[in-house]
N, C-alpha and C positions, 0 to 999 in steps of 0.2 A: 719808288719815287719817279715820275714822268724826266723823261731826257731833256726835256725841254727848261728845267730850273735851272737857272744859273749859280750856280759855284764861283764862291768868293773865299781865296785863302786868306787866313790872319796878320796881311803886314797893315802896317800902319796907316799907309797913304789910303790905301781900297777900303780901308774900315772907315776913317774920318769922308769919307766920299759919301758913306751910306747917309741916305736923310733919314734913317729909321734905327732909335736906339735901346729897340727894345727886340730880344728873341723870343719866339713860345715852341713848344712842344706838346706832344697828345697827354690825355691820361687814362688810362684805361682800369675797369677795376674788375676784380678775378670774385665772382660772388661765394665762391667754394671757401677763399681761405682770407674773405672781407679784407685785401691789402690792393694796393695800387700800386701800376708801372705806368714810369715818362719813357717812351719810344724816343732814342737816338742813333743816329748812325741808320736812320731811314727801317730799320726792323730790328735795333736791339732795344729789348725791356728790361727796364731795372725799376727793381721794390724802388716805392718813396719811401725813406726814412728822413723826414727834417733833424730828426737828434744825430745821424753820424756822422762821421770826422771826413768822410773823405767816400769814392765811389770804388766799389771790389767789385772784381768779375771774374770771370773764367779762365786764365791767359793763356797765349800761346806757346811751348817752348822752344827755343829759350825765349825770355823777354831780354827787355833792355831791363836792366838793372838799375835804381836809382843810386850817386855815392853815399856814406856815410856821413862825409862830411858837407854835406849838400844842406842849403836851409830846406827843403823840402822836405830832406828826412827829419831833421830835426822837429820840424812843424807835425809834420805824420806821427812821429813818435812820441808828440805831446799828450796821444790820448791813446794809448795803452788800455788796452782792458784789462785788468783782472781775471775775464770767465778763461783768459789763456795762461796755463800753467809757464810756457815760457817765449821769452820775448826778444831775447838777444839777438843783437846784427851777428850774421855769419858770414864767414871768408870763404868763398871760392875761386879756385884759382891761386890763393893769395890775396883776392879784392875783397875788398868788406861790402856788405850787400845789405841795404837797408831793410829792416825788419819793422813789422807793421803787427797790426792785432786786428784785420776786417771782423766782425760780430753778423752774425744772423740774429736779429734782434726777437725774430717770431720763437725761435728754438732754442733761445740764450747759448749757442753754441759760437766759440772762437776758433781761431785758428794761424799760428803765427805766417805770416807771408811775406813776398818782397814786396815792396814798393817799387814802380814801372812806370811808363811813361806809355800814354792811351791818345790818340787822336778821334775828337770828336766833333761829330758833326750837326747843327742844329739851325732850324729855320730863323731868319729876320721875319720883321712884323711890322704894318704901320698900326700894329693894334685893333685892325676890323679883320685881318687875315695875313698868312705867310706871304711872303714875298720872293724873298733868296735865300739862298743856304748859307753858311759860311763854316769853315771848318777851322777848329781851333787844336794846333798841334801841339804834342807833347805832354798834355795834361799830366799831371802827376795822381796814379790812382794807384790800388792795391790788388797784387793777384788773392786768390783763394781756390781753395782744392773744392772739387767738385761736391764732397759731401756737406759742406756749408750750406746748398741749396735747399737741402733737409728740409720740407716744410713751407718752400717758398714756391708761387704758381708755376704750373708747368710752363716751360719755352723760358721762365724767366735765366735774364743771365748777371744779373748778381741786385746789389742793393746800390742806388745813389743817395748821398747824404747830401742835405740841405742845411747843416748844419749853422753854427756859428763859426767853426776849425778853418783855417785857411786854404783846405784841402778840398771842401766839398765844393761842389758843381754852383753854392750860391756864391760864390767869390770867386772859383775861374773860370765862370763863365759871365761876372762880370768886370772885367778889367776896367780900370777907372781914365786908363791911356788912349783907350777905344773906346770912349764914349759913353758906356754903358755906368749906370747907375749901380750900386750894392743895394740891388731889392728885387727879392721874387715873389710871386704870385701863386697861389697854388688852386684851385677850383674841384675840389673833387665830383665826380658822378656819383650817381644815387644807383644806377644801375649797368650790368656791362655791355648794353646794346650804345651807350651815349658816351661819346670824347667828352673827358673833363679838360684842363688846360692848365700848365703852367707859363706864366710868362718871368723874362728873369729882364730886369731894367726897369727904367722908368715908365714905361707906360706910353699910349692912351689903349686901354682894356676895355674891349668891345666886345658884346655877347648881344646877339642879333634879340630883339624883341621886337614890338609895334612899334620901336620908336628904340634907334641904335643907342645903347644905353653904354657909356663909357661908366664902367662901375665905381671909378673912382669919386664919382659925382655922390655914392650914396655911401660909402665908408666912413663909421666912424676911428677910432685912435685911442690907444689906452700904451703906454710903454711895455716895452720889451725888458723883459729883467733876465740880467746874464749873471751866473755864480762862478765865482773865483776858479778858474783850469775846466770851467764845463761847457761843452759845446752845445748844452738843450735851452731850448726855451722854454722861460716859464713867462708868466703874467701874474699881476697882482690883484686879487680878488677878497673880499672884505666880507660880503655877505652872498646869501642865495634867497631869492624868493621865491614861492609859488602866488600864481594869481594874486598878485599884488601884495601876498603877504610873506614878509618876513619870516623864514624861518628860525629855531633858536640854534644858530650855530654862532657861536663870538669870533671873531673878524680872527683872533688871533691864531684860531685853530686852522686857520688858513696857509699862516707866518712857517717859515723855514725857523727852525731851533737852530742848538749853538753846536749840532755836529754835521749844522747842511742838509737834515732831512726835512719832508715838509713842501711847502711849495703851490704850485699850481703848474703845473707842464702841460704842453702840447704837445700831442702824439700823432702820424698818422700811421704809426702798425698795432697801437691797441684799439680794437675795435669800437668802444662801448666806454664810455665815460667812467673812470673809475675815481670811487671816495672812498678815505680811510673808513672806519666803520662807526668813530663816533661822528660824524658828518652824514654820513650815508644814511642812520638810522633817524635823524634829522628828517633829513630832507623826506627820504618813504614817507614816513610819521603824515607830514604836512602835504603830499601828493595822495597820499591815499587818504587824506581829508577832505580836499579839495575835491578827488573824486569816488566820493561816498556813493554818489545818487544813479553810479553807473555800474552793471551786474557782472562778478569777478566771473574769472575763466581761470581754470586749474594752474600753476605757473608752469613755466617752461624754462627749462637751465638755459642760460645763469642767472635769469630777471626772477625778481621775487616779487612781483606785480602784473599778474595782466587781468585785461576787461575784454568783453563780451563785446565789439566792435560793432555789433548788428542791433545794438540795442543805447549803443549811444549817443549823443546828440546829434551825428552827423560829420557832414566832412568839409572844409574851410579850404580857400586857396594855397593854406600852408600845414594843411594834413588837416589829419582825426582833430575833432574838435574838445581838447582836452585844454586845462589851465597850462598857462603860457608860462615858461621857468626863465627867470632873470639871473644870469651869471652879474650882482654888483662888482661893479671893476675897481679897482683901486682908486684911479682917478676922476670916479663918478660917471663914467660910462656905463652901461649896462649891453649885455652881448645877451638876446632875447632868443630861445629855443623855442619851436612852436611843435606841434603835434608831429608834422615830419620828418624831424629830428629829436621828438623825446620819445615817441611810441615805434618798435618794431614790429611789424604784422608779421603775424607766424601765420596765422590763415585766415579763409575768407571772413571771421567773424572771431578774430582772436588777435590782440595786440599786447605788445608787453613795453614796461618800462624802460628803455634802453639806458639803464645804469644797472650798474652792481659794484658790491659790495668790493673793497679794495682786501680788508683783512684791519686786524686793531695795529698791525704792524707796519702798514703799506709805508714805502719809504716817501713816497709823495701825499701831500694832504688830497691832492684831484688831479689824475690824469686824464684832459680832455680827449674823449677819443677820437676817430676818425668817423662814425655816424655821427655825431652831433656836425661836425664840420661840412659832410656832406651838399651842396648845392649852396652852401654858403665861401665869400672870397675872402681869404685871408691874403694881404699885404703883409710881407716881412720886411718893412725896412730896416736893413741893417746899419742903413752910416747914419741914421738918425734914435734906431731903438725904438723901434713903435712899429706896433702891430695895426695893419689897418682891417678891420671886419664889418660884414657885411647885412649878417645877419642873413636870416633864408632868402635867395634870392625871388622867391619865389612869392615874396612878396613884391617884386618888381615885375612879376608878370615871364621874368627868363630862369635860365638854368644854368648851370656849370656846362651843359651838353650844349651850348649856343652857341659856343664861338664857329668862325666861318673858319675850317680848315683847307680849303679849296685856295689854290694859288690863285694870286693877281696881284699885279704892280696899281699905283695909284694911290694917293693922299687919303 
């Protein structure tokens, strides 16, 4: 980061000073193991996970310990995993030493840890590009032992949660004292040559086109649906179409049951849209209908669909020219997938499905994955409960990879 940025620490008066109440960060995405890291602290990467509680990394020892009897521990210890055999705060010294459960979400591997206090550091924005730095002290995040990384991109140095948990980086890093809004942004890349972008606040979100396109101008809104003690998001989803037509899934096979399984969740570390498998068999059904008149290609794990790309209709400003998939939203919105978010090219002349099959058991009825999300902007607003999306940007002519990361002051 050039010497020339100005550093702004977190008191009060300096924050209320800024004209700009919005922060952003890079996003970068690792094509080996299809997950993304937000750069902070000018070269530390961490996994994006929007479902965990809070952000883990590598720590130094000793750390600062957080107490037990602290709301922070208490908050951190709201969400406990299960995949860790144990979880108890432990004494050292005599001191009770608050105990955590950070998860590797890719490897379902836990591991119990202290909870610590982390200083970080992350760009202002007037929303066309960074401006200043500011750094926010004490965070409260979670160490973990170095084998946790198991599976996650090399250099990475742990996972940040975006969660709904009071812990993760979408709540302190936006304090409501300092101006900043409870709502982040997340842009993922399609590719790892191109910066996606997270911004965390209110906005104005700018992604350079023919014409500066502040994307909140094309966002539509469907709520945010949160379940009792969980920190994921899901959304409410009633039907799926293809090419305009209906497929035979009933709205309810949608619906969460009475022991909380069920759902529609948003993921950004599963890679690949996942449906339970009476939903899934559904939907194939009526996409492999849709496209009859185009010549199959052998499959490829884990898609149980692909076409001979060299032989089909061609290609549209928003991919392969395949029938367009309608997520029906709860509230009568529809979140529209177009070719470069429902087909993955395996090669010059071979495309697959990018869904597969969840299992008859899958605990969620659809975990939206992180390709479908791809170059499209999701709005998390949290104080209000509503997701804003955008659908492929790429129908706007820009990308997730447009934001200006290049410093400058100026309205």
């Amino acid at each position: 980061m050039s010497e020339n940025i100005i550093y702004t620490c977190l008191r009060s008066y300096e924050v209320s000073a800024q004209p700009y109440k919005t922060l952003v960060a890079p996003i970068n995405k690792d094509t080996s193991t299809s997950l993304y890291s937000i750069t902070l602290n000018s070269n530390e990467k961490y996994v994006i996970d929007i479902n965990a509680p809070f952000l883990w990394f590598i720590c130094p020892f000793p750390s600062p310990p957080v107490p037990c009897s602290s709301l922070e521990c208490i908050q951190g210890r709201t969400y406990l995993s299960g995949l860790c055999s144990s979880s108890n705060n432990i004494y050292i010294h005599g001191r009770c030493t608050c105990t955590v459960t950070p998860v590797n979400p890719v490897a379902k591997t836990c591991a119990p840890a202290q909870l610590t206090y982390k200083d970080l550091i992350i760009s202002w924005t007037n929303g066309k590009n960074p401006t200043n730095v500011i750094k926010f002290n004490r965070l409260s995040v979670s160490c973990a032992p170095k084998s946790l990384l198991q599976s996650l991109p090399r250099g990475t140095n742990g996972i940040a949660g975006l969660s709904w948990a009071p812990l993760a980086l979408s709540t302190q890093l936006t304090p409501s004292n300092h101006g900043l809004t409870k709502k982040f942004a997340i842009c993922l890349p399609s590719a790892s040559g191109a910066r996606g972008v997270v911004f965390f606040g209110d906005g104005p979100y700018y992604l350079m086109s023919r014409t500066q396109l502040d994307v909140r101008s094309i966002l539509s809104y469907t709520p945010l649906l949160k379940r009792d003690n969980s920190q994921e998001y899901f959304i409410g989803v009633k039907g799926i179409s293809v090419n305009g037509k209906p497929t035979k899934i009933p709205p309810v096979a949608f619906e969460f049951d009475s022991l909380g399984h069920g759902g529609v969740q948003l993921s950004s570390v599963v890679p690949y849209t996942t449906l339970r498998s009476d939903i899934y068999r559904s939907f194939l059904y009526e996409f492999s209908m849709a496209t009859r008149g185009i010549p199959r290609a052998k499959n490829v794990s884990p898609f149980d669909l692909c076409l001979k790309t060299n032989n089909a209709t061609g290609w549209s400003p928003v991919g392969l020219r395949v029938p367009q998939i309608d997520l029906e939203l709860g509230n009568g919105k529809k979140w529209t997938i177009f070719g470069a978010n429902s087909m993955k090219q395996i090669s010059n002349d071979v495309a697959c499905l990018a869904f597969v099959d969840g299992g008859k058991a899958a605990q969620r009825a659809v975990v939206i994955g992180s390709y479908q999300m791809e170059n499209n902007f999701l709005l998390f607003d949290l104080a209000s409960s509503t997701l804003g999306f955008s659908s492929s940007l790429l129908l706007s002519r820009t990308t997730c990879g447009n934001f200006n990361f290049n410093y400058g002051v100026g309205a």
